[in-house]
C-alpha positions as CSV (number, residue, x, y, z in Angstrom):
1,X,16.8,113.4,-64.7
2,X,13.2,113.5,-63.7
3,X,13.7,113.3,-60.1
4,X,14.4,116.0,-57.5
5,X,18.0,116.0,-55.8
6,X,19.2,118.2,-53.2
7,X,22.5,119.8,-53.4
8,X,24.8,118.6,-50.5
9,X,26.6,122.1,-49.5
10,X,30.2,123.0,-50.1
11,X,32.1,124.0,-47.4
12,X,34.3,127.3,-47.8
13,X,38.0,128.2,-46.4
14,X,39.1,130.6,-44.3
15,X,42.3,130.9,-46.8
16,X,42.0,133.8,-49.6
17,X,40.4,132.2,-53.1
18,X,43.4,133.9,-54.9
19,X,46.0,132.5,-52.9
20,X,44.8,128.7,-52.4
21,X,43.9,128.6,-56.3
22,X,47.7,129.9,-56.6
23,X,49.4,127.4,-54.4
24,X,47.5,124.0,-55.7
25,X,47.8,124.8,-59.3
26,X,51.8,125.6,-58.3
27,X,51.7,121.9,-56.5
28,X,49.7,120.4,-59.4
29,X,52.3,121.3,-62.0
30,X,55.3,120.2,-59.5
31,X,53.7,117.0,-59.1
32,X,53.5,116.8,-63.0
33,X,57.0,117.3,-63.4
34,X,58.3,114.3,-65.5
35,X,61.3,113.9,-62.9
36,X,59.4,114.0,-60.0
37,X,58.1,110.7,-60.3
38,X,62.0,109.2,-60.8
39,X,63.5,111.2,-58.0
40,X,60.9,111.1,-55.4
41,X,61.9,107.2,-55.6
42,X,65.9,107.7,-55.4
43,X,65.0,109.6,-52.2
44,X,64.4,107.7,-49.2
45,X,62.6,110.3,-47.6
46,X,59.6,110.8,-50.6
47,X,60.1,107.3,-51.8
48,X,57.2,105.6,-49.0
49,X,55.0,108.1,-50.1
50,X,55.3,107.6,-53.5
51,X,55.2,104.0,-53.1
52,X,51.7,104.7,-50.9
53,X,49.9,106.8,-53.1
54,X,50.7,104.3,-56.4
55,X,49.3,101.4,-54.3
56,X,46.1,103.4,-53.6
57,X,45.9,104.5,-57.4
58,X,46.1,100.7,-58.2
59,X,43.5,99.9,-55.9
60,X,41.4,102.6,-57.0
61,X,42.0,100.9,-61.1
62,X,41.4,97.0,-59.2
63,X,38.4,98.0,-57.0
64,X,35.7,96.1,-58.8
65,X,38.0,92.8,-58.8
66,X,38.3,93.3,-55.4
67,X,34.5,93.5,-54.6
68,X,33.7,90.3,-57.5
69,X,36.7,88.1,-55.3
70,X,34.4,89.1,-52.1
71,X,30.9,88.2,-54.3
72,X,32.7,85.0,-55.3
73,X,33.9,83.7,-52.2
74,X,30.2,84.6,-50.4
75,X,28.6,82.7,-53.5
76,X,30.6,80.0,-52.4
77,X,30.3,80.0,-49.2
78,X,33.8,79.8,-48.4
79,X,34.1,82.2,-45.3
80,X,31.5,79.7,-43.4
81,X,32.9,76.7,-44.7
82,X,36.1,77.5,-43.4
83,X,35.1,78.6,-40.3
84,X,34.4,74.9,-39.4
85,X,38.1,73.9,-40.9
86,X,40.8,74.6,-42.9
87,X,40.7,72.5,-46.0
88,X,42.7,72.1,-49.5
89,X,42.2,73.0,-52.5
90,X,41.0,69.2,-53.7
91,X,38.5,69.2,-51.0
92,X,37.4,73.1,-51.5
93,X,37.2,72.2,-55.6
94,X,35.0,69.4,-54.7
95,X,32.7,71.3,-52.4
96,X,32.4,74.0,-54.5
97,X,32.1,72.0,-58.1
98,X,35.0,73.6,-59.3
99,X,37.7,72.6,-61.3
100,X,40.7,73.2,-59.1
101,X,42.9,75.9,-61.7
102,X,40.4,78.3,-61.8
103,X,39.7,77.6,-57.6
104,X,43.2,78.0,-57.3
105,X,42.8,81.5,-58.6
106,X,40.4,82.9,-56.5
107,X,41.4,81.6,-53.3
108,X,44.9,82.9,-54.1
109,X,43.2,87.0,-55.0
110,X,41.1,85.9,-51.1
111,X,44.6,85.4,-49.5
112,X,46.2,88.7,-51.1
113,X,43.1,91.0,-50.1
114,X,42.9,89.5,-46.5
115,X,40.0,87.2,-46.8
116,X,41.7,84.0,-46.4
117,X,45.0,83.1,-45.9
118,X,47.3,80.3,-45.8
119,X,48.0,76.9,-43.3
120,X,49.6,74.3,-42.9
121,X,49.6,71.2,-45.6
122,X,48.7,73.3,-48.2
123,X,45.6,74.3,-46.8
124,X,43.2,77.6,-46.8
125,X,42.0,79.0,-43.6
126,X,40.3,82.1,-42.5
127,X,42.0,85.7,-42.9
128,X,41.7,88.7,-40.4
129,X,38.9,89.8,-42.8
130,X,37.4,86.9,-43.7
131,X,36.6,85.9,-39.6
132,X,33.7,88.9,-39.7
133,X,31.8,87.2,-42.9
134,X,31.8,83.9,-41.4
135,X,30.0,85.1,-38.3
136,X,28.0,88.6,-39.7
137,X,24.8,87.1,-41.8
138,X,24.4,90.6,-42.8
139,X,27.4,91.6,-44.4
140,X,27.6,88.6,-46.8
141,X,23.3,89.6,-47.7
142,X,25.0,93.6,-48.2
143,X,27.6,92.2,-50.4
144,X,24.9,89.9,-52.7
145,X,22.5,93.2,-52.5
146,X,25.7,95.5,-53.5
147,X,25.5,93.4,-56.8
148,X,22.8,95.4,-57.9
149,X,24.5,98.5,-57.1
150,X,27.7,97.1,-59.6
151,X,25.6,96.2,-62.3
152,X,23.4,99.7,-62.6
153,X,27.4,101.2,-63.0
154,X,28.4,99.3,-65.5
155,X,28.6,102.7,-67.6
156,X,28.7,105.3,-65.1
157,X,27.5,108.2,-67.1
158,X,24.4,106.2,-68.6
159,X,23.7,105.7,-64.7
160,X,24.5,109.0,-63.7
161,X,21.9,110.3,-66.2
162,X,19.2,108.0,-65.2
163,X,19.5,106.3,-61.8
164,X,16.5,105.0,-60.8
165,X,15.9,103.0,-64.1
166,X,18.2,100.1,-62.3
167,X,17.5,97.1,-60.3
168,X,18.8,99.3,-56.8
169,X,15.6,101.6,-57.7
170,X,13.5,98.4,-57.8
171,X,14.6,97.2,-54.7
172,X,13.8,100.2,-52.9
173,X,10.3,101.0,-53.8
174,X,9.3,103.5,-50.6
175,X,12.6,105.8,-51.6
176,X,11.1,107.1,-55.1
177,X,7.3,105.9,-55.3
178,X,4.9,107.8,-52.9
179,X,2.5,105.0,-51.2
180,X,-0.9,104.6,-53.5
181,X,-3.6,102.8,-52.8
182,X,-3.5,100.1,-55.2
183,X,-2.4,96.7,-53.5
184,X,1.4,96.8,-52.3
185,X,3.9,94.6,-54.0
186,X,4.6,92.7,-51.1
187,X,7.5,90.7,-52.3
188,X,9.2,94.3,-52.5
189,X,8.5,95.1,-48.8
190,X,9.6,91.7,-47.2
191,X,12.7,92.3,-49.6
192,X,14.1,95.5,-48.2
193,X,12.5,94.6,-44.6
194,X,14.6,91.5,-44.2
195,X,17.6,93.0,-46.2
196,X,17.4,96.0,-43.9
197,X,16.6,93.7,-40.5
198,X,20.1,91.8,-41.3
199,X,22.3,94.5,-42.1
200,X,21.2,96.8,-39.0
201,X,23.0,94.8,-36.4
202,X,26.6,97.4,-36.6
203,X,24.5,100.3,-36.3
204,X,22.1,99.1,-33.5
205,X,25.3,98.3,-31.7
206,X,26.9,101.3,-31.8
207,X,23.4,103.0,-30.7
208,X,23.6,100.3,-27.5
209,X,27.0,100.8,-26.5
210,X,26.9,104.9,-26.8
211,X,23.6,105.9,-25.5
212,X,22.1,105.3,-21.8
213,X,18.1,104.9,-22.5
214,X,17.7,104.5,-18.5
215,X,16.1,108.2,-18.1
216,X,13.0,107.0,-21.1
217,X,10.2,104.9,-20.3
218,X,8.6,104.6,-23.9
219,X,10.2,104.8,-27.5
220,X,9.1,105.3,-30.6
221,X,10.9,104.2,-33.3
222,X,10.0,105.8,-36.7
223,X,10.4,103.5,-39.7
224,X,11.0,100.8,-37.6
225,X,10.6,98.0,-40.2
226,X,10.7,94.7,-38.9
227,X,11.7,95.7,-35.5
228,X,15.6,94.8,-35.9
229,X,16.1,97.4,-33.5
230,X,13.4,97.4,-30.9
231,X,13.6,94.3,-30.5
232,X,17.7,94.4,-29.4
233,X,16.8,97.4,-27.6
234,X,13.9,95.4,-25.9
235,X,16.4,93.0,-24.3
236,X,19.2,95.4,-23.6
237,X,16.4,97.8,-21.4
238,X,14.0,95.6,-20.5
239,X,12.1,99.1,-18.6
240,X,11.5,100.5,-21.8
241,X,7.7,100.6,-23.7
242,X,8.0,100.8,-27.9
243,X,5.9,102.4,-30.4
244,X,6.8,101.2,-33.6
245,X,5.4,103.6,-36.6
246,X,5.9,102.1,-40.5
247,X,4.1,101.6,-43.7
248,X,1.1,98.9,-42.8
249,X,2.7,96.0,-45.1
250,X,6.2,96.5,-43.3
251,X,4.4,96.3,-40.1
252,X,2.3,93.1,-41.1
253,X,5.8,91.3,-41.2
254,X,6.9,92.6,-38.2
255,X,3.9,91.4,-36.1
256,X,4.9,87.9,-36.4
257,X,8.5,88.2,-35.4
258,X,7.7,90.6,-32.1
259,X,4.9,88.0,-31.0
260,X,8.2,85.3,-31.4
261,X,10.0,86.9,-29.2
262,X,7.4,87.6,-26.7
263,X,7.5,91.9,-26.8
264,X,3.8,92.0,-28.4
265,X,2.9,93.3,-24.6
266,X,5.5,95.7,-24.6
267,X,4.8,97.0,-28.5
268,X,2.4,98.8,-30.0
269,X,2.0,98.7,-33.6
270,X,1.1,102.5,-35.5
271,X,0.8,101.4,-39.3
272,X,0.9,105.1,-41.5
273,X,3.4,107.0,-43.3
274,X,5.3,110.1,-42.3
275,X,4.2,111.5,-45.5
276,X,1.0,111.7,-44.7
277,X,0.5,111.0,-40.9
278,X,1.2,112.6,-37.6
279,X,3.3,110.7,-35.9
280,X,1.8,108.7,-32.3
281,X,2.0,110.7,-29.2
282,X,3.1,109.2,-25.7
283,X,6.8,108.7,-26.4
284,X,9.5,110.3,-24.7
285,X,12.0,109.1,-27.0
286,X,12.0,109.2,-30.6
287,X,14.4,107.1,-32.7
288,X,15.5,107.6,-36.3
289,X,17.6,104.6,-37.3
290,X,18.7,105.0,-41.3
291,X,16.0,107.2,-42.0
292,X,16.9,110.3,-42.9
293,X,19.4,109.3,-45.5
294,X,16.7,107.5,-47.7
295,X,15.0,110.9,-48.3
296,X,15.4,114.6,-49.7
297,X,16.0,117.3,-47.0
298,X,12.2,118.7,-47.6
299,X,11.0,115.2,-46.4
300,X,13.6,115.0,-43.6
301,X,12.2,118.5,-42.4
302,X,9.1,117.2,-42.3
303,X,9.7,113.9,-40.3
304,X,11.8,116.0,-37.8
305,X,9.2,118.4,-37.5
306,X,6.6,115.7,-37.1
307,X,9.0,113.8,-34.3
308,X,9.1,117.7,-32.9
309,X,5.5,117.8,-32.4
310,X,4.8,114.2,-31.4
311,X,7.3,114.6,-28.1
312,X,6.2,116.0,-24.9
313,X,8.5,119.4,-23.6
314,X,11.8,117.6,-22.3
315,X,11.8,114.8,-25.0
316,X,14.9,113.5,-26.6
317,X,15.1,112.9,-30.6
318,X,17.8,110.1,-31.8
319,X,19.2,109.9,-35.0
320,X,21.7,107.8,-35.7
321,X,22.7,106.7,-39.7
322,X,26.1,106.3,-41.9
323,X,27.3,110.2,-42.0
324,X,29.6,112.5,-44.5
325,X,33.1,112.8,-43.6
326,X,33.2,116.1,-41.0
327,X,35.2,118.8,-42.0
328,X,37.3,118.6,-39.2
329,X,38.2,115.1,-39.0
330,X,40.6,115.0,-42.3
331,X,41.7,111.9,-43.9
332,X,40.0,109.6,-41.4
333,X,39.7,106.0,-42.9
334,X,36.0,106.5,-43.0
335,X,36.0,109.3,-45.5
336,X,36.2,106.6,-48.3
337,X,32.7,105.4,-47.2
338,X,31.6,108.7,-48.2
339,X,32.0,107.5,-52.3
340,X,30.3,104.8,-51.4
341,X,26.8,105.8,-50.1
342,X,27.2,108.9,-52.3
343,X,25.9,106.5,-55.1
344,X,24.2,104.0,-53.4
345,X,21.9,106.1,-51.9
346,X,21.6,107.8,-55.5
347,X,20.8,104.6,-56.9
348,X,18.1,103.7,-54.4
349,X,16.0,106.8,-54.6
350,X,16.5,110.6,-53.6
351,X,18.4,110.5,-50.4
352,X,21.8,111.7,-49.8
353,X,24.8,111.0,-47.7
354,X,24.6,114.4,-44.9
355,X,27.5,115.5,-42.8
356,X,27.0,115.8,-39.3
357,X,26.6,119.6,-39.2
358,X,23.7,119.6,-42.1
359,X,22.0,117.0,-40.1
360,X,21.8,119.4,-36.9
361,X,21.1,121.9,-38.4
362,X,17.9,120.2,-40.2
363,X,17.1,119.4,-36.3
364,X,17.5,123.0,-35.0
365,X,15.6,124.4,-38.1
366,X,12.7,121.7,-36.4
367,X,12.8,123.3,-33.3
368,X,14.9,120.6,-31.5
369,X,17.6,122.4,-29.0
370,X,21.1,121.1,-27.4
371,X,21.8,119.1,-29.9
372,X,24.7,117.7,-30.1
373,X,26.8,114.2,-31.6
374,X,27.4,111.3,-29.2
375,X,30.9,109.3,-29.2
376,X,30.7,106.2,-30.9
377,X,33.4,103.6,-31.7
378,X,33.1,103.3,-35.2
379,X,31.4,106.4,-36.9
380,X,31.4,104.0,-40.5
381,X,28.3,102.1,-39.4
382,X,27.1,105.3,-37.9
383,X,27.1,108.4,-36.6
384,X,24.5,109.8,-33.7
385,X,23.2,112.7,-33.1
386,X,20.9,113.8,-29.8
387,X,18.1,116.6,-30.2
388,X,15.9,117.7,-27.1
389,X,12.4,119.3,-27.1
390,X,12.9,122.6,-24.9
391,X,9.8,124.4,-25.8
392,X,6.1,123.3,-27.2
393,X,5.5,124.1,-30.7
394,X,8.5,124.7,-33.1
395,X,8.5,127.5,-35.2
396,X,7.1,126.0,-38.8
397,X,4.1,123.6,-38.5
398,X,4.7,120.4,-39.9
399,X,2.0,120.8,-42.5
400,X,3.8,123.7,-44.1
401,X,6.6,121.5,-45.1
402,X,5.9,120.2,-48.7
């Protein structure tokens, strides 16, 4: 591998090395046992969990069906056709082109996974998970863009060994290629800008419903992009100023769509890169919306650091993005989103998936004080963290950072 990765850190028991190593190598060969397996489903008491973990083992084995059924039915359009009417299979084969036995079979894998399910005459209506793609424009674009992601893993190892030779890497040109100044591939800029405008809408929720922004007057937003979230934000406080700081092509598409929805008086546009550039002054709130992620920890420091030196005493840092699973939240349902952005954001550039803890402690190391994780409905989308500037300079200058 070319490319600098940092290493996510391990977290370490309280229990003696000597003794844990004991007791799961004893409960590894007990759950070997060739009669386990047989009497832990004579028992009713063992046999559920049997039953449980062999579902999740076949899941595991039928994962990438699951996700082509989901591709298939969004290259269809199904969910939004649907969403009008239930309709048969003659009238869905002739929508779709078609022929109705090999319809039959993917609306039948849609009904067993949830997307669709079944009504009356024969017909095929919406399922409790298929309700959310019909209305979300977002998650269907994710699910087209997660194609990419699929076909770099065909053979894991030969992406594992070189990740950024893949179509993901050329998708996200900012996350591996520093800025030069030959003239910007614009098609890749309005690419990720749209993709990343459309898919924001769950985290910029969560941000809305958990945070009160009545005691800010201005924010700046840092990689704002096309101004998905100021924008929401901009309705929802309507007392607020924005700053919104971004590479210059990113901010060239985002001028239109701010004067369309009349906020060019209330926004002002800082074209640079935190690479390179201070950050603008004047803000009172800073915002980092799926930033961090995107970028190794010595460029995180240095954005935090930046954000720390750009805020007057008393400001507040947000940072809100998809987080590791905490170490003391256990077998939550979102820990399996954790195997997920482990490799996406390996296949995008250098960024990695940071637990909650790492993440504060990057802001403390920035000088940022009381921080602390706000309460959020649904910590998949995203997680939040608060920071506060307590004292003027922090204790490494941003220019120190490489």
């Amino acid at each position: 591998m070319s490319q600098h990765l940092d290493l996510a850190a391990i977290a370490t028991h309280a229990v003696p090395t000597s003794f844990k190593d004991a007791l799961q190598a004893r409960l590894e060969r007990w759950y070997a046992h060739p009669g386990l397996y047989r009497w832990s489903l004579g028992n009713p008491l063992t046999r559920w969990l049997t039953r449980r973990r062999t579902r999740k083992l076949f899941d595991l084995m039928a994962g990438f069906v699951h996700s082509q059924v989901l591709l298939g039915c969004v290259r269809l359009d199904l969910f939004r056709a649907l969403h009008h009417a239930p309709a048969s299979l003659t009238e869905l084969a002739r929508r779709t082109g078609l022929a109705p036995v090999v319809l039959q079979r993917l609306l039948l894998s849609a009904v067993a996974l949830g997307l669709l399910e079944h009504r009356s005459q024969g017909r095929f209506g919406l399922g409790p998970l298929g309700v959310p793609l019909a209305q979300h424009e977002g998650i269907a674009q994710m699910i087209e863009h997660n194609h990419l992601l699929y076909q770099d893993m065909q053979d894991p190892l030969q992406f594992l060994n070189n990740a950024w030779s893949g179509g993901m890497a050329e998708y996200w040109p900012y996350a591996h290629e520093k800025p030069v100044p030959a003239p910007p591939d614009l098609d890749k800029f309005t690419r990720y800008s749209q993709l990343m405008a459309a898919s924001q809408g769950f985290v910029v929720q969560e941000i809305l419903s958990s945070y009160f922004f009545d005691e800010h007057r201005c924010v700046l937003d840092v990689g704002a992009g096309q101004g998905r979230f100021v924008g929401e934000l901009a309705v929802h406080a309507p007392h607020l100023k924005f700053k919104m700081f971004d590479l210059p092509p990113v901010l060239d598409l985002a001028r239109e769509g701010l004067k369309a929805k009349g906020l060019s008086e209330r926004v002002t546009l800082h074209p640079g890169s935190f690479l390179d550039d201070p950050l603008p002054e004047g803000a009172d709130l800073i915002t980092l919306v799926r930033v961090a992620h995107d970028h190794p920890d010595a460029v995180v420091r240095q954005i935090l650091l930046k954000a720390h030196a750009a805020l007057p005493v008393g400001g507040v840092l947000l940072l809100a993005e998809p987080m590791a699973q905490p170490d003391e939240e256990p077998g939550q349902p979102s820990a399996s989103a954790d195997a997920y952005f482990h490799f996406y954001l390996l296949a995008m550039g250098a960024g990695r998936l940071r637990t909650p803890k790492e993440l504060q402690s990057l802001m403390e190391e920035a000088g940022f004080t009381h921080v602390e994780r706000v309460p959020n409905a649904m910590p998949i989308h995203a997680r939040i963290l608060l920071g506060r500037k307590s004292q003027c300079l922090p204790s490494v200058s941003p220019n120190s950072v490489n």
